[in-house]
LUMROMAR-13863 format. One record per residue (C-alpha): residue in three letters; x, y, z; residue number from 1; chain. Coordinates in steps of 0.001 Angstrom, whole numbers. Last residue first. Layout:
// LUMROMAR-13863
- ALA; X; Y; Z; NUM; A .
...
***
This chain:
// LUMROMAR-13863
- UNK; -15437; -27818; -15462; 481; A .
- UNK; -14017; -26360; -11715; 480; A .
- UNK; -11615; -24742; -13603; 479; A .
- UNK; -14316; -22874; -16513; 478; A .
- UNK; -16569; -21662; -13761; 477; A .
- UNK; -13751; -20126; -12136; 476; A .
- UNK; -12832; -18404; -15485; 475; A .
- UNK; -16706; -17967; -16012; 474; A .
- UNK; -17244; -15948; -12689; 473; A .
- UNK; -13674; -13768; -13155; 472; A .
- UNK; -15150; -13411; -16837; 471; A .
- UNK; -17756; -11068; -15112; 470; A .
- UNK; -15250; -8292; -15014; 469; A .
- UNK; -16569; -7521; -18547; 468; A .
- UNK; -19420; -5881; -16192; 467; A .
- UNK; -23322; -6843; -17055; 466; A .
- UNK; -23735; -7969; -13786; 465; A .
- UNK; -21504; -7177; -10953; 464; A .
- UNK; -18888; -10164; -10115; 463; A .
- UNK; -19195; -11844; -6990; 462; A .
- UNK; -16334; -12514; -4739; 461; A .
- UNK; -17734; -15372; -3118; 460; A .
- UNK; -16226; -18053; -5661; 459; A .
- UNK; -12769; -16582; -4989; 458; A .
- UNK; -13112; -17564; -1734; 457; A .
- UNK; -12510; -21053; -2849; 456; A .
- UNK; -10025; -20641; -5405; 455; A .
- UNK; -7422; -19365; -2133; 454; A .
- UNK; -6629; -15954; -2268; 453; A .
- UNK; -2675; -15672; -2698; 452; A .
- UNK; -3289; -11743; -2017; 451; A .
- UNK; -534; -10601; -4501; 450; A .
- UNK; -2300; -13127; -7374; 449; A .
- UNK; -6223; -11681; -6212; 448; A .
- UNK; -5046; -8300; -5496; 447; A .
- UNK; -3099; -7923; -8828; 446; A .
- UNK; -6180; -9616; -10788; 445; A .
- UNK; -8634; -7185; -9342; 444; A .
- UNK; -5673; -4507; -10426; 443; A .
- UNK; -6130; -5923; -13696; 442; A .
- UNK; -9351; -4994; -14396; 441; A .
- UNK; -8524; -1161; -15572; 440; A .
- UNK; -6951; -2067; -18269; 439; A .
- UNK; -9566; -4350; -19838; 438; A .
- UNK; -11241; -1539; -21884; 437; A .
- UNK; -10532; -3271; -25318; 436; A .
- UNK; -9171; -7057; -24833; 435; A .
- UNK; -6435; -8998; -24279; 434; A .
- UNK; -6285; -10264; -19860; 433; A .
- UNK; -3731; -12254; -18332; 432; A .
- UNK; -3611; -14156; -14727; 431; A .
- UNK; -311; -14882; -13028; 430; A .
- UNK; 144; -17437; -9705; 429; A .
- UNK; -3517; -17739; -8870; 428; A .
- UNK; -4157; -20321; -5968; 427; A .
- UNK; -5084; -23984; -5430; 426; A .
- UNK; -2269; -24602; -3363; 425; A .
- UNK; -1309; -27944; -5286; 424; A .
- UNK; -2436; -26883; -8718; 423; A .
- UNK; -1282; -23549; -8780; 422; A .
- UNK; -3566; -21977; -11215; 421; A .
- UNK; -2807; -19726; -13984; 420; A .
- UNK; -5242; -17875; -15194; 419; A .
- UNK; -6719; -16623; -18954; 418; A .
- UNK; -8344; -14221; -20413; 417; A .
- UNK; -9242; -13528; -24112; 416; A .
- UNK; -9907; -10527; -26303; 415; A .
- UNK; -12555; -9697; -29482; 414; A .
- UNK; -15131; -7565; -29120; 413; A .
- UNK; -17296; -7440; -32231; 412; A .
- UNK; -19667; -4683; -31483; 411; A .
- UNK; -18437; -2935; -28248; 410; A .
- UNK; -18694; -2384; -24707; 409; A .
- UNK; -22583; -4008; -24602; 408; A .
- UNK; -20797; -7351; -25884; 407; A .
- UNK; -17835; -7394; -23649; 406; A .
- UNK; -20265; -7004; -20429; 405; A .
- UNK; -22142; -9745; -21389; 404; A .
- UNK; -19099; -12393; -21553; 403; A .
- UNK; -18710; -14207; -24168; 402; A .
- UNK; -16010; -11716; -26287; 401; A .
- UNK; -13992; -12578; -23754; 400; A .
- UNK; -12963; -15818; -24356; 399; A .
- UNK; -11973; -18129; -21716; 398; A .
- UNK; -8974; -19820; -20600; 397; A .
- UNK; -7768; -21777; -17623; 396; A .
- UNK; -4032; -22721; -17449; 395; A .
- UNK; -3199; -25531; -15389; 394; A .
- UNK; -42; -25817; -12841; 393; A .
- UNK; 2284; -27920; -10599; 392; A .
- UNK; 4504; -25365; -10303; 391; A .
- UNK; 8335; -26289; -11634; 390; A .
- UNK; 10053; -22575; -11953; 389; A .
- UNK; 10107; -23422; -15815; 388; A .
- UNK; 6248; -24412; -15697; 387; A .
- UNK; 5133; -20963; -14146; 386; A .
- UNK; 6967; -19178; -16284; 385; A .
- UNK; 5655; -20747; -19814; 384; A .
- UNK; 2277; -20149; -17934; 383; A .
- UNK; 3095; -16720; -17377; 382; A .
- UNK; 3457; -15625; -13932; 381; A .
- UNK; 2278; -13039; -11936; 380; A .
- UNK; -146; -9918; -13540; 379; A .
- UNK; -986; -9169; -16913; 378; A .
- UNK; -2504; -6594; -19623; 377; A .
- UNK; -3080; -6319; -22924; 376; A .
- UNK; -4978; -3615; -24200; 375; A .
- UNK; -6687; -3768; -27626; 374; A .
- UNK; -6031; -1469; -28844; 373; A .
- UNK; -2663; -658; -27727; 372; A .
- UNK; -1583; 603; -23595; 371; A .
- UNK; 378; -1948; -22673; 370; A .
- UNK; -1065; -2725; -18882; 369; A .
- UNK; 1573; -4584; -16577; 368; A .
- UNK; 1192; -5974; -12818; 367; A .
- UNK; 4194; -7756; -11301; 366; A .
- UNK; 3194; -10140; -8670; 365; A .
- UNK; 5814; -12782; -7709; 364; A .
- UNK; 8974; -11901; -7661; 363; A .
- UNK; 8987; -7899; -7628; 362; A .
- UNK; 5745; -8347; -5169; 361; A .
- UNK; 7936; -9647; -2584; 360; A .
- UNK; 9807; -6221; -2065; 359; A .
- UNK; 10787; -6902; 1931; 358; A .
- UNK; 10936; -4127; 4286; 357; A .
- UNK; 7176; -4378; 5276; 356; A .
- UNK; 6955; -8064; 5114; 355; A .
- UNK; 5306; -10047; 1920; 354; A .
- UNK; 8119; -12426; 2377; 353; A .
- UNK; 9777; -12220; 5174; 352; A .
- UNK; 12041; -9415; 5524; 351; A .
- UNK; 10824; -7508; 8202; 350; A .
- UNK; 13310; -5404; 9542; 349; A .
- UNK; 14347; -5131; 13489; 348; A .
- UNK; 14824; -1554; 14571; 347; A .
- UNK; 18288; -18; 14773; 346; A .
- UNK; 16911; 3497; 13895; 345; A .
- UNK; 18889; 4019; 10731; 344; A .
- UNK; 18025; 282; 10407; 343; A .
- UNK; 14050; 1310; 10320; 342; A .
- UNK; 14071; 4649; 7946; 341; A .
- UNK; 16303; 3003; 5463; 340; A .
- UNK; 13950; 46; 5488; 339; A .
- UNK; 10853; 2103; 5324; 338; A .
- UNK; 12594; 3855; 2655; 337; A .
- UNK; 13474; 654; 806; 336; A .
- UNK; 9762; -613; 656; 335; A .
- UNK; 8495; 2411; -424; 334; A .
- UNK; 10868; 3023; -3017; 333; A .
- UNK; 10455; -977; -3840; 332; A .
- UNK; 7003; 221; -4624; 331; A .
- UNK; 7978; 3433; -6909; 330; A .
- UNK; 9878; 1277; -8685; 329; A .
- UNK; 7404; -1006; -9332; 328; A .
- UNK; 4717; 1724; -10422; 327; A .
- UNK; 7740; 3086; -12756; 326; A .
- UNK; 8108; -339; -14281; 325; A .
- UNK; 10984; -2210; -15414; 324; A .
- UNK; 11112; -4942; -12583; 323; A .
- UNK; 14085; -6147; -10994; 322; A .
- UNK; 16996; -4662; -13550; 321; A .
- UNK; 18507; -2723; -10317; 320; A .
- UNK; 18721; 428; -11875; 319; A .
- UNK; 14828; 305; -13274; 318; A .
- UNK; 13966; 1006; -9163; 317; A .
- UNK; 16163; 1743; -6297; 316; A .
- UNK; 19738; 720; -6095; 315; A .
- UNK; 20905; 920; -2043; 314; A .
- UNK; 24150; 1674; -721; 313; A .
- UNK; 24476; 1611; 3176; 312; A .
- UNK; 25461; -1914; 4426; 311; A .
- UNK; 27432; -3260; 1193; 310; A .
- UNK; 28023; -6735; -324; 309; A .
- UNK; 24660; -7023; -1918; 308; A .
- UNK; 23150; -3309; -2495; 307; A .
- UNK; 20116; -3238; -434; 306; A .
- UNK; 16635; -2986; -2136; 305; A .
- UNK; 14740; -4117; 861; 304; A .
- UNK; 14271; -7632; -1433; 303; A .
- UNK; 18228; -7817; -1828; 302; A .
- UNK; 20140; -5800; -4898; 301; A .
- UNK; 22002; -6745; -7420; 300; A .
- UNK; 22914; -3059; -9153; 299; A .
- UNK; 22894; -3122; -13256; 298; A .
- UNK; 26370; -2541; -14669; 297; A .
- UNK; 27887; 609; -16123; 296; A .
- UNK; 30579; 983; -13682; 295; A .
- UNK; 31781; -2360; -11780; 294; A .
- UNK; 31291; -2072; -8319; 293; A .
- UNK; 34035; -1642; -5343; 292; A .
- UNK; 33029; 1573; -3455; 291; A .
- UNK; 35310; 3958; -6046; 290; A .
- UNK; 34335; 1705; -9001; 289; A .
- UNK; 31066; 2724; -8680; 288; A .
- UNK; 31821; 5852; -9451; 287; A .
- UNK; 28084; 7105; -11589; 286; A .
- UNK; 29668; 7468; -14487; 285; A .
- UNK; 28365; 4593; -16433; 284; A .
- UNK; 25455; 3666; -13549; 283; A .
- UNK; 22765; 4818; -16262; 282; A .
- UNK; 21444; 664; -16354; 281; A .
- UNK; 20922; -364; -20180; 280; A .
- UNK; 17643; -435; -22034; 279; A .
- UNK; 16111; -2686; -24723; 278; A .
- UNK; 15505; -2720; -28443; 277; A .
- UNK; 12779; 281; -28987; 276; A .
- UNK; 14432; 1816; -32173; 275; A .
- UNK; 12927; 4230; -33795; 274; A .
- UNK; 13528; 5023; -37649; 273; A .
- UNK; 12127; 8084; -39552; 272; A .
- UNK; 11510; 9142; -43228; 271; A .
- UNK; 11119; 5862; -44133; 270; A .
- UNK; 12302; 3163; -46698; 269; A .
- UNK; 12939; -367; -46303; 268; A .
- UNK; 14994; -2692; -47918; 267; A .
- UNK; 15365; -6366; -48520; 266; A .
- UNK; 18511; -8933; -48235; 265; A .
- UNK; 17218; -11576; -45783; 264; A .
- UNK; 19312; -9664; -42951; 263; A .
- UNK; 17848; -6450; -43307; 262; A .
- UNK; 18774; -2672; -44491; 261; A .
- UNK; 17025; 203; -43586; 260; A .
- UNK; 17148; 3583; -46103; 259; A .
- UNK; 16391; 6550; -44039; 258; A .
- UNK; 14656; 9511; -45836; 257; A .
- UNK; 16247; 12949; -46319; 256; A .
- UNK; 16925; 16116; -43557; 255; A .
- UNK; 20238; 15274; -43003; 254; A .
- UNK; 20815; 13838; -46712; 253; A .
- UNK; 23004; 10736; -47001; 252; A .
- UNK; 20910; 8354; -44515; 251; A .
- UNK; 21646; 4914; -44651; 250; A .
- UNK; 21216; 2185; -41852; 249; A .
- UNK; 22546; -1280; -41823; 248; A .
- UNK; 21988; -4553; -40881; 247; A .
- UNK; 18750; -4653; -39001; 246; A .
- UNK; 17338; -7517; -38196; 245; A .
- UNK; 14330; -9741; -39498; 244; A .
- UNK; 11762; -12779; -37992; 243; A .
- UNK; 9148; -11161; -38306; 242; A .
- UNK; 7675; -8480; -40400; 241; A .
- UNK; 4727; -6445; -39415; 240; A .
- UNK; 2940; -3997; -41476; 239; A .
- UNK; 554; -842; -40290; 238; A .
- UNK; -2516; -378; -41316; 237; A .
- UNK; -4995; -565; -38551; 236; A .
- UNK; -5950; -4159; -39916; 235; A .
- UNK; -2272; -4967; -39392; 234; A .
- UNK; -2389; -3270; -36098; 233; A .
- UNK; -5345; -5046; -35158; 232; A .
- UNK; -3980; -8787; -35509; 231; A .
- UNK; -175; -7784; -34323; 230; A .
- UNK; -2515; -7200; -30738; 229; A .
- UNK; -4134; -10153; -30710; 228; A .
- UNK; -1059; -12321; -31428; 227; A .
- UNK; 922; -10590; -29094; 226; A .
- UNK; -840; -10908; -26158; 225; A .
- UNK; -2143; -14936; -27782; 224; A .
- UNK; 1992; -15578; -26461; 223; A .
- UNK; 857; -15147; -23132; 222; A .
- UNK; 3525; -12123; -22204; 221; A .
- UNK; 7079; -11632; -22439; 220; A .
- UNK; 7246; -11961; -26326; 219; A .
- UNK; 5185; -8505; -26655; 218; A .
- UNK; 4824; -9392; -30243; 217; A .
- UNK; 6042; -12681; -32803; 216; A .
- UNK; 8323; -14560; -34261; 215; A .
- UNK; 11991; -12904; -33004; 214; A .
- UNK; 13917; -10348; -34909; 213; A .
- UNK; 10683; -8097; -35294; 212; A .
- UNK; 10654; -4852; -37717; 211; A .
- UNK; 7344; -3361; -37667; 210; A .
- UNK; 6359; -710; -40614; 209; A .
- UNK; 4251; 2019; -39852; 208; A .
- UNK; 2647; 4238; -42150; 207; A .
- UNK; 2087; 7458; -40141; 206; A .
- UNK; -1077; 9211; -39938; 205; A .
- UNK; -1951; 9693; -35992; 204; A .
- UNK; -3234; 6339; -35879; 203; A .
- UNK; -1; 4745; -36927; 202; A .
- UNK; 1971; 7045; -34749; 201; A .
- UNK; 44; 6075; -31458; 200; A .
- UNK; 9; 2044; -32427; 199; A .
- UNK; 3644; 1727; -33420; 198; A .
- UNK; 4465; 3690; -30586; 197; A .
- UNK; 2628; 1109; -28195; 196; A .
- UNK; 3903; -1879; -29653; 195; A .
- UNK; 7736; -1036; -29659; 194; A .
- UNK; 7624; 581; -26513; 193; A .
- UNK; 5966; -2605; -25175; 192; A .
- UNK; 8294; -5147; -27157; 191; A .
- UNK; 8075; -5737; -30417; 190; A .
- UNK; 11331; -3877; -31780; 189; A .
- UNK; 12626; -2092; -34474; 188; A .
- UNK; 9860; 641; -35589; 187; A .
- UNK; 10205; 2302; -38928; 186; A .
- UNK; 7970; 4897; -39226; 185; A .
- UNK; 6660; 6434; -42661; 184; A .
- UNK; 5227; 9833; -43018; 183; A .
- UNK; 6620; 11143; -39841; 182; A .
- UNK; 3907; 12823; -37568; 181; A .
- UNK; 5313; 16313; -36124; 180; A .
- UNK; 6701; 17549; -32383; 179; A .
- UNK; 8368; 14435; -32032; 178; A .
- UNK; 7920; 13783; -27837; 177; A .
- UNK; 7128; 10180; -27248; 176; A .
- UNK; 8880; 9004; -30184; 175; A .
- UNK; 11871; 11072; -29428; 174; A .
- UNK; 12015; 9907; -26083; 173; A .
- UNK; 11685; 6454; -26838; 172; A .
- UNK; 14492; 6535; -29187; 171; A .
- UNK; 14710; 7941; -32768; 170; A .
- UNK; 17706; 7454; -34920; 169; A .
- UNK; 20186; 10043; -36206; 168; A .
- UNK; 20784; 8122; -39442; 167; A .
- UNK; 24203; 9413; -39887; 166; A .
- UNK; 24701; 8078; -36122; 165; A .
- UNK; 23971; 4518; -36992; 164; A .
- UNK; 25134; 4252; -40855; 163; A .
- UNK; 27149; 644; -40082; 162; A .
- UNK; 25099; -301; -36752; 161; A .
- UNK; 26166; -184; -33212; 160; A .
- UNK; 22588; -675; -31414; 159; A .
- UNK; 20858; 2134; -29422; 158; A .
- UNK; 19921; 678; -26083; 157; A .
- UNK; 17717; 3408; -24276; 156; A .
- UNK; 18813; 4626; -20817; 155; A .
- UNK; 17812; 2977; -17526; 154; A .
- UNK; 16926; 4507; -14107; 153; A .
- UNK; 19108; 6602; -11573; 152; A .
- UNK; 17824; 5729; -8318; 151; A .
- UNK; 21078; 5233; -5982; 150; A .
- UNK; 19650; 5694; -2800; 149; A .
- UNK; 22895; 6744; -171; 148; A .
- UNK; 22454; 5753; 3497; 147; A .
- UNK; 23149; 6325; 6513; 146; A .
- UNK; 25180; 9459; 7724; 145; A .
- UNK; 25253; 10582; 4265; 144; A .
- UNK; 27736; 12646; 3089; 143; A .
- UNK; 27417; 15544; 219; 142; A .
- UNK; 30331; 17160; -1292; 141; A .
- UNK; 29549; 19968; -3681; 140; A .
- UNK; 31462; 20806; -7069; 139; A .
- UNK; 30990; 24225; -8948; 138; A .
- UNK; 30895; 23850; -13121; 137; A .
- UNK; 28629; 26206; -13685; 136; A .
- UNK; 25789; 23300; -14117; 135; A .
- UNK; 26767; 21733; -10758; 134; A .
- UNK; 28848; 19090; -10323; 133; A .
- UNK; 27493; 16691; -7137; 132; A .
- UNK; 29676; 14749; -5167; 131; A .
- UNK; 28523; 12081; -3227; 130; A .
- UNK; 29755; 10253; 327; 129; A .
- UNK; 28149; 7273; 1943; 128; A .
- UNK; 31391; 5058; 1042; 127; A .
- UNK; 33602; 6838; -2007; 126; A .
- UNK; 33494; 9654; -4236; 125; A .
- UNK; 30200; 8371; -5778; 124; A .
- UNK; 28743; 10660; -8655; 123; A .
- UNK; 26394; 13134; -8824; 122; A .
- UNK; 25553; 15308; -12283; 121; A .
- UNK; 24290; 18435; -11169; 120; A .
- UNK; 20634; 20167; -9876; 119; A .
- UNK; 20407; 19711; -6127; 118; A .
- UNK; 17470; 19674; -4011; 117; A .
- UNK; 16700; 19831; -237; 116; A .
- UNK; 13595; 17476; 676; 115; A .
- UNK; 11483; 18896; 3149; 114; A .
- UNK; 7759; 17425; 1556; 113; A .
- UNK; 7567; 20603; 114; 112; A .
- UNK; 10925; 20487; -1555; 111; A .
- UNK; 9595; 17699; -3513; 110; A .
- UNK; 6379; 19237; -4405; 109; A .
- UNK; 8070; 22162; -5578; 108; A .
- UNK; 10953; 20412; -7510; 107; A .
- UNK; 7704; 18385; -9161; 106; A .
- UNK; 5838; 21782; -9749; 105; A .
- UNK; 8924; 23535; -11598; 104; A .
- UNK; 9984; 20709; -13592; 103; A .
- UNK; 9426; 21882; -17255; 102; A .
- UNK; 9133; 19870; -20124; 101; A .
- UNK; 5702; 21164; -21294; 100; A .
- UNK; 4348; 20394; -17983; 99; A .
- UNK; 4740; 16685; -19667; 98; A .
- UNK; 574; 16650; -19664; 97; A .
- UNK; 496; 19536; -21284; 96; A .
- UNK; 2514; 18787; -24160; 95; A .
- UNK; 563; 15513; -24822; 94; A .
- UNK; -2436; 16969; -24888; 93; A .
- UNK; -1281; 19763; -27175; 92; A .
- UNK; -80; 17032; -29280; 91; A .
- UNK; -3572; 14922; -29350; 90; A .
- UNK; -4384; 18585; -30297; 89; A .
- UNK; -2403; 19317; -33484; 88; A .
- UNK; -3236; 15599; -34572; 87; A .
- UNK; -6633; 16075; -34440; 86; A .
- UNK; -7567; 12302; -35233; 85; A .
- UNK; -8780; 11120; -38445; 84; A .
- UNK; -12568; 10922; -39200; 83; A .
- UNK; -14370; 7761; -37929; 82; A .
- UNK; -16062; 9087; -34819; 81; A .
- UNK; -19454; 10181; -36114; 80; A .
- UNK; -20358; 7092; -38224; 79; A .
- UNK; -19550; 5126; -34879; 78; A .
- UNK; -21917; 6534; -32475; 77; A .
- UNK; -24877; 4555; -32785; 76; A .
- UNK; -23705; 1811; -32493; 75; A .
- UNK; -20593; 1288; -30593; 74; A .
- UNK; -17644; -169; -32095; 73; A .
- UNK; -16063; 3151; -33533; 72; A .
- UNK; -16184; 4434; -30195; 71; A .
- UNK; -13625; 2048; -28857; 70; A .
- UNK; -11159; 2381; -31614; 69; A .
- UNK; -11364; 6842; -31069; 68; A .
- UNK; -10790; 6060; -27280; 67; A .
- UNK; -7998; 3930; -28019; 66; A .
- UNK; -6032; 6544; -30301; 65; A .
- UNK; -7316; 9443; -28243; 64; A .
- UNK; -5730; 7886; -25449; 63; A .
- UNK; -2346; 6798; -27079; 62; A .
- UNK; -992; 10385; -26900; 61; A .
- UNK; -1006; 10915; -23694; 60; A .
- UNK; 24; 7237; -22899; 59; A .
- UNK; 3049; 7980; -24385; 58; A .
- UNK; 3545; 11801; -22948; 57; A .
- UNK; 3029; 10214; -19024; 56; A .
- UNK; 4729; 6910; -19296; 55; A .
- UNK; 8091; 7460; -20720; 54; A .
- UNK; 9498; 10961; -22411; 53; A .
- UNK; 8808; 13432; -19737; 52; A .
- UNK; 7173; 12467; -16474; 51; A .
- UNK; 8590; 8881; -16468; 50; A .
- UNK; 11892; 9870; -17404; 49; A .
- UNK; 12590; 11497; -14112; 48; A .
- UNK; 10045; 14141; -12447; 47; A .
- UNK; 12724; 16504; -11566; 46; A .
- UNK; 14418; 17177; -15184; 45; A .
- UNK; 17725; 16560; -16120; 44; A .
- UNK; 20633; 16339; -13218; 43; A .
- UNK; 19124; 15116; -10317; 42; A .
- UNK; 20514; 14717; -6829; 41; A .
- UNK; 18487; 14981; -3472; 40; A .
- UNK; 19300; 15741; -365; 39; A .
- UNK; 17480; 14154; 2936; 38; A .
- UNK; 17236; 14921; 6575; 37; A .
- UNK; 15822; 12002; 8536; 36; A .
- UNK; 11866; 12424; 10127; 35; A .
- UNK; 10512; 9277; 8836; 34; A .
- UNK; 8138; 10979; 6635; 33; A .
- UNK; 11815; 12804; 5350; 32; A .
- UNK; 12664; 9069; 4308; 31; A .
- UNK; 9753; 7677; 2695; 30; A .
- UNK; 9650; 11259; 886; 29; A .
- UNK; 12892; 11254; -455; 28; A .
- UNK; 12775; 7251; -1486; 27; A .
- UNK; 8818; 8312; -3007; 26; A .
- UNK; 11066; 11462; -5242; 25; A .
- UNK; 14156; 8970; -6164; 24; A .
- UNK; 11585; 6182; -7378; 23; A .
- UNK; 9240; 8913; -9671; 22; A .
- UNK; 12336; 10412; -11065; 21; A .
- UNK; 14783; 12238; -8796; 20; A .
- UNK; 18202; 10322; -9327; 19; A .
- UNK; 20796; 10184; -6727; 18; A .
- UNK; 19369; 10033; -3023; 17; A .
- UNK; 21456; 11119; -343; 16; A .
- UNK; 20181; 10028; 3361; 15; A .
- UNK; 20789; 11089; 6417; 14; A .
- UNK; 22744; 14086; 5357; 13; A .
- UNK; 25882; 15811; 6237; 12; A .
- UNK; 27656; 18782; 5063; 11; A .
- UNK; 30782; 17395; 3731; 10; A .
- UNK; 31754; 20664; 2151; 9; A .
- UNK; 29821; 23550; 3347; 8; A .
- UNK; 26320; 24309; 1656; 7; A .
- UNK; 26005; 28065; 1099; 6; A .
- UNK; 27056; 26961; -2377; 5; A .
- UNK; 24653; 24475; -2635; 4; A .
- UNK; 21689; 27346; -2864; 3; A .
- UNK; 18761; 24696; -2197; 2; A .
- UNK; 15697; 25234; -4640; 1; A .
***
């Protein structure tokens, strides 16, 4: 760890980077590969949310939850799998895999890669200069002789309700890192947080009730996402009610239950509430209003992940609302580094699309697993997406529970795929995939929308036999009819 205090004031840097989650750590090491001196700002945990109370603890503790639904359809070994999980060690699990909240390896790795570190809260004290206040209370001026990476994520949205703060609500990180199972769980919200919670605390012995304002699940994806995946958590247990908001929250006793009130006039009990309703940039106190941005807003950015309006200030990752998605973040950090790397060198940038400074793949091929039982998982456009931005398009289904592969993976698969072709260019421009074990096929899906590779060569890209991957064969099958 850097001693700041032997740091004079203005000590220079090539590049300052303000947040040191998964984006700020690939913008450090972009930049130090490229040989400029880099400092780097972070004042929870090195490793960002990510690490702590996002991807790595949720998906922790959804693995046992999946791998327990999986094994129940397989003959054979089904009447030895249908106890309840061990709660104590899907926890364990889940503890270990968050370094039991402690950052020591990820401040290692980063300083290993020549990074200089700085625990504090950072804010903007004007063009390419930061100042970071330290724990005790010490203040440190950094400059940056070209550039500052502002990579500071998103915070959960908490709504203002009558009985909000009495009710001491969970967020994500709460969900992802309660240390017991709640008897009942209210869960407002059907997006992926929402979803995957729901399906973690519900199989770990909660009863779960789902609180939707809007008709249905995961309402960003092929509207049969949702469907599937409302389908097994009812049969799991839980209950889903759409088309309901909260009005109020009551909690009188600290350690009592939470009384939820809705819109149509009923109740709902539980002894804990989370609320998965959005996220909001963490640019609050950040200064932006010292270089000319409003604080507290997200961070428009170009496709090297540029701050319009400015040549130095870039917004890396959730901060610049393009994408949501730690692996998309940690793209554009790759993108933007190279960037950094080539105008602090005067080179010429490639900003075509698909070029090496330019973060294409934000527009057009987003890849997404949510991490329930079954998985859902996408890539591209949705067909609703594809129409509003005026392709010429057809959507090609086909179930999945037809193909070989689905059968030998479990009794009574049940999931569907579809693509969406461009018409006139006779390309993928999204492809979606509901199923159990149909995670991992997405990247073939990723390559295949990214790539633009033409219907035609997709014929000689020949599916192994008995793979569920052989529904690429009867999706094409399926288009050319």
């Amino acid at each position: 760890m850097t001693d700041a205090g032997k740091i004079s004031e203005g000590s220079p840097y090539d590049v300052v980077v303000i947040g040191a989650g998964p984006v700020g750590e690939n913008v450090a090491d972009r930049a130090r590969a490229a040989g400029l001196t880099t400092a780097v700002v972070e004042s929870e945990l090195v490793g960002g949310e990510c690490s702590y109370w996002a991807c790595m603890p949720s998906k922790a503790l959804l693995r046992p939850v999946v791998a327990r639904a999986d094994a129940r359809r397989v003959p054979g070994l089904s009447a030895a799998v249908q106890g309840p999980l061990d709660v104590g060690a899907v926890l364990a699990k889940r503890d270990e895999e968050t370094s039991h909240w402690k950052d020591d390896g990820q401040v290692a790795w980063l300083e290993s890669v020549g990074a200089d570190v700085y625990r504090g809260t950072a804010r903007l004290t004007g063009p390419r200069e930061v100042t970071v206040t330290a724990p005790d209370g010490t203040e440190h001026r950094l400059t940056a002789r070209h550039a500052v990476a502002v990579s500071t994520g998103t915070r959960a949205v908490v709504p203002a309700l009558p009985g909000i703060e009495e009710a001491r609500p969970w967020t994500s990180r709460e969900a992802t890192s309660a240390k017991e199972v709640p008897g009942r769980l209210v869960v407002v919200g059907g997006g992926v947080v929402g979803v995957e919670m729901a399906t973690a605390w519900q199989a770990l012995g909660s009863q779960v009730t789902l609180l939707i304002r809007g008709g249905g699940l995961l309402p960003k994806m092929e509207p049969f996402a949702g469907e599937l995946v409302a389908e097994a958590l009812t049969e799991a247990g839980a209950t889903i009610r759409t088309g309901v908001s909260v009005t109020a929250l009551h909690r009188p006793a600290p350690d009592g239950p939470v009384t939820v009130e809705l819109d149509d006039g009923g109740r709902v009990e539980a002894d804990e509430i989370l609320f998965a309703t959005g996220r909001a940039p963490r640019t609050d106190d950040l200064g932006l209003e010292t270089v000319g941005l409003e604080p507290g807003s997200w961070l428009t950015v170009d496709d090297s992940c540029l701050v319009e309006g400015t040549d130095w200030l870039y917004a890396v990752g959730d901060v610049n609302h393009r994408a949501l998605l730690t692996h998309q973040g940690k793209y554009q950090a790759r993108i933007a580094g190279a960037a950094i790397a080539a105008r602090a060198g005067e080179t010429p940038l490639d900003t075509a699309p698909w070029g090496a400074h330019a973060a294409t793949a934000d527009h057009a091929s987003v890849p997404q697993v949510v991490f329930t039982d079954p998985e859902a998982a996408s890539v591209g456009l949705t067909l609703a997406e594809a129409e509003r931005a005026g392709h010429r398009v057809r959507a090609v289904d086909y179930d999945l529970a037809s193909v070989a592969g689905s059968g030998l993976y479990a009794d009574g698969y049940r999931g569907r795929a579809r693509m969406i072709v461009d018409l006139d260019r006779e390309i993928l421009l999204g492809v979606t995939f509901v199923g159990p074990g149909i995670g991992e096929l997405l990247h073939s899906a990723t390559v295949a929308v990214a790539g633009e590779v033409p219907i035609a060569r997709l014929w000689h890209a020949v599916p192994a036999y008995p793979t569920i991957s052989e529904v690429w064969l009867r999706l094409l099958e399926t288009f050319r009819g």
